[in-house]
N, C-alpha and C positions, 0 to 999 in steps of 0.2 A: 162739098160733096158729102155722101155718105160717111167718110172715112174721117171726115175734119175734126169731129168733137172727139175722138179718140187718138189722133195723128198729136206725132209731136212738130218740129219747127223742119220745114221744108216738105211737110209732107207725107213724113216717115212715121212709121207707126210707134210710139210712146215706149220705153224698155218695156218689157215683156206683156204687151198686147198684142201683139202679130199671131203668136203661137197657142194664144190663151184657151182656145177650142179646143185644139190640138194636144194638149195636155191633159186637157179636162175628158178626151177620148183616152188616151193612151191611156192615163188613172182609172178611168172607169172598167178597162179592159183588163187591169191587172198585171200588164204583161209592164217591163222593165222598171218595175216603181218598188216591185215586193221584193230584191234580192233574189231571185228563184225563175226558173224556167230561160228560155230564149232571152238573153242579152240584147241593148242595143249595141251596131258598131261601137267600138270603143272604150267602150261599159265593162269592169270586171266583175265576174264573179267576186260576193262579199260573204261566200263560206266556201270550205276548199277541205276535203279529207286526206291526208296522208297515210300512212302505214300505221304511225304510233298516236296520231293525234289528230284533233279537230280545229280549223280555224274559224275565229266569225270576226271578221275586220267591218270598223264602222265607216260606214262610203264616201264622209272625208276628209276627216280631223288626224288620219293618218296614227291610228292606233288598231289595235288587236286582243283580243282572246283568245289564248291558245290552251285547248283541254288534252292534257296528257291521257291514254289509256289507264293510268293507276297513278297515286300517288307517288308511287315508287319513283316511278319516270321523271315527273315534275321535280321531286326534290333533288334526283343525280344532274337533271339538267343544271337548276339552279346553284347548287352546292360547286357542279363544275364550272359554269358562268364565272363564280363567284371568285374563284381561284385563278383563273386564268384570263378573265379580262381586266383591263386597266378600269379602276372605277374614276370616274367624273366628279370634281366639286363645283356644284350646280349654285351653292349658295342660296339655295331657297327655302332652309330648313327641313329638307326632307333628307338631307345625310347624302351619302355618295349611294351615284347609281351607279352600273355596271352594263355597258354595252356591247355588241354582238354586232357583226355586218353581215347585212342580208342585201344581196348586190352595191349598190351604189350607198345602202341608206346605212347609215349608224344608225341602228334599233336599241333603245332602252328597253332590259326585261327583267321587272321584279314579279315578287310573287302577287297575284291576283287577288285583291277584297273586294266584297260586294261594297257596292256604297252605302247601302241604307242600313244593311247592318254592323257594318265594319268587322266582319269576319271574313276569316281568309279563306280563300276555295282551294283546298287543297290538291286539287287534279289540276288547278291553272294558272297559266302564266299572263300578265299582262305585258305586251309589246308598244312601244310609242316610238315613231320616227318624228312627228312633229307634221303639223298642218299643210306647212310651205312646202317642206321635202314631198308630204304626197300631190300638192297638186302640181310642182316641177316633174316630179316622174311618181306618177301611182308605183304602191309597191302591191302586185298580185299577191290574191291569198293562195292560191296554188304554190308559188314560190316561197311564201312563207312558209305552208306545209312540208315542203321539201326540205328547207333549210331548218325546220324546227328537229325531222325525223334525222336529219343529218347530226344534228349536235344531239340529240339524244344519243344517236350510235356510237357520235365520238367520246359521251360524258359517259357512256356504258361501261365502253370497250377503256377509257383510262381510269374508271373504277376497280375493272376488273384487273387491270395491270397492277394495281395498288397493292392487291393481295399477292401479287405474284414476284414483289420488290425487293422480300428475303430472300437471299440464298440459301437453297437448300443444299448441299452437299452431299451425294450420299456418301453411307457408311458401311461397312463390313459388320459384320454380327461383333468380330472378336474388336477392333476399334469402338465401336458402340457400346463393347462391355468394357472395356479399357478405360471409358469413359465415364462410365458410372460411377457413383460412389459408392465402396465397398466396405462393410462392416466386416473385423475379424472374426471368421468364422470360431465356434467352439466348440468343444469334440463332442461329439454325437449329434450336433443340429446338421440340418442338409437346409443349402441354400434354396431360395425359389426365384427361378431366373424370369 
């Protein structure tokens, strides 16, 4: 019949001949191919805006780019990351990495370089769960936005506590002067407090 010089064995149509039109429509159309507009079922969005940042996750090597609002942001996150997660010896020559759980996935997150130049983008983070983690459970870029603005607030807020770790005591005027160090006055000089 018709269908035989492209049919595979029983009849069935060869891997990905059946649909081959149908893609080639959908591509033409623009709609679920470019990242952007209407999803299909099941399909995530692959950029997600949060409060303090921007995600653009690749659709399915199960990595990320995450752009802080300012520098600022990027380096308290990482500097807090850095302190407070267990880092990993990966044994691959790249040193310990340091990872973060965003729902089920252990995400790696170092700071972000461009490839071709090898300079580091200092508003970004680069995120990796690994290939197989994303296509056992995709990890939403909206969830990553969440969980990005999340550890920012939390690397903020225990920045901010850092300064707050001295005790301040207060003091009386007369204990604060008691305190000081005093030179013998000599007769006719007048102190200056």
């Amino acid at each position: 019949g018709k269908g035989t010089d492209v049919a595979g064995k029983g009849g069935k149509p060869a891997a990905g001949q059946s649909k081959g039109r149908e893609k080639g429509r959908k591509r033409g159309s623009g709609s679920n191919y470019t990242g952007s507009g209407t999803e299909a079922a099941g399909k995530q969005p692959l950029e997600a805006k949060g409060t303090h940042c921007e995600v653009k996750k690749h659709s399915e090597m199960g990595c990320a780019v995450v752009t802080m609002a300012a520098e600022a942001a990027r380096e308290v996150i990482v500097k807090y990351v850095q302190t407070k997660a267990v880092a990993s010896n990966d044994h691959d020559g790249k040193g310990d990495r340091v990872h973060i759980q965003i729902g089920e996935h252990q995400v790696q997150l170092r700071p972000h370089v461009e490839k071709e130049s090898k300079d580091e983008i200092k508003t970004d983070i680069f995120l990796a769960w690994g290939r197989k983690s994303e296509k056992v459970s995709p990890l939403d870029a909206e969830n990553i936005a969440e969980a990005m603005d999340q550890l920012y607030l939390e690397a903020w807020n225990s920045n901010a506590s850092a300064f707050m770790t001295v005790p301040m005591m207060p003091m009386s005027p007369v204990s604060l002067a008691a305190s000081l160090p005093m030179a013998p006055l000599m007769p006719g000089s007048t102190a200056m407090l």
